[in-house]
N, C-alpha and C positions, 0 to 999 in steps of 0.2 A: 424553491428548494435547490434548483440545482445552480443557479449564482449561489447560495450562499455554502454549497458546499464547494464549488469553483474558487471560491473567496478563502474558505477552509487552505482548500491545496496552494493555493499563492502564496498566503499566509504561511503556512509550513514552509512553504519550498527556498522563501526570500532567501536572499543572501549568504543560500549551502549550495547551487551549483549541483545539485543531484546528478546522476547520469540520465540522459535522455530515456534512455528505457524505464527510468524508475520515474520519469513524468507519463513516459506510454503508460505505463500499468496503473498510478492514479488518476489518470484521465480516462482509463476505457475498462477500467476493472473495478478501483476500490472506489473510483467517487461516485460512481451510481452505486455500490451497495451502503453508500452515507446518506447518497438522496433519498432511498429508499427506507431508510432508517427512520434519517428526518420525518419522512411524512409518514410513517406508520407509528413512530413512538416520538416524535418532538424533539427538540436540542437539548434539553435537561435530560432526558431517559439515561438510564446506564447501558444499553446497547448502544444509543447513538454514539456515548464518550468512548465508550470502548476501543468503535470504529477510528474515534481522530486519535485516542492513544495509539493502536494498534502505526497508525499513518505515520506517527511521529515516532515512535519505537523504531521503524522502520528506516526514516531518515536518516538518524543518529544513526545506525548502527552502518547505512552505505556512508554517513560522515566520516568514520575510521576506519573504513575496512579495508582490506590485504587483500586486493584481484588476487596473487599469486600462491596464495594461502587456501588451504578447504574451509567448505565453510562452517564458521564456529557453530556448535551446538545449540545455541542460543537464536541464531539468526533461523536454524534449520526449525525450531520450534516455534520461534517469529512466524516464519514462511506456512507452515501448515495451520496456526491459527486462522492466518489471514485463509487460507485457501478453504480450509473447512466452512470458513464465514462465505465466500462466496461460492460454495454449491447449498448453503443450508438457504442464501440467498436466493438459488437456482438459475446461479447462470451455468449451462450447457457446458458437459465433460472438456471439449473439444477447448472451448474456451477457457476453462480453467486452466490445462494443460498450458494454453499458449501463455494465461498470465502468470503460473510458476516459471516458465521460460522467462520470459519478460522481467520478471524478477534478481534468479538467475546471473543474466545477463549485464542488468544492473550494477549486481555485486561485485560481477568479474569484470568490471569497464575501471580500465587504469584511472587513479586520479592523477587530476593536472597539475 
């Protein structure tokens, strides 16, 4: 499960150049709440697709975004889905906080 949810994130990521931080946060936040998807409800399930929409919503939207801009409403609503999805997952307060950081971070990383 977690090659093919690693496979998942590669897959997304090709050829957009994401900011580092926004490969931190699906390497150490959203891809274990995939793997864990995966094996508790399978690759067909509607949580699991949620999850890779939620990942790819998420690309796209650091694809166009404005570091120097607040963040759009849409992205802020992006950002608490995904977060609400990984404490219903249960990963620990502390770590969520760092993965909205991470996030964040992300958004605000100039593109090149």
């Amino acid at each position: 499960a977690k090659r093919i949810v690693a496979r998942q994130i590669e897959n997304a990521t090709f050829g957009r150049g994401p900011p580092d931080a926004a490969i931190k946060f699906l390497n150490g936040a959203w891809g274990p709440v995939l793997t864990k998807r995966l094996l508790q409800h399978g690759a067909n399930h509607a949580i699991t697709e949620a999850g890779t929409t939620l990942m790819e919503q998420m690309l796209d939207m650091l694809d166009s975004r404005d570091p120097e801009e607040a963040a759009p409403q849409e992205w802020k609503e992006l950002t608490m889905t995904m977060v609400k999805a990984l404490i219903a997952e249960g990963l620990p307060p502390e770590q969520v906080k760092i993965a909205l950081m991470t996030l964040e971070a992300a958004r605000k990383t100039p593109i090149l």
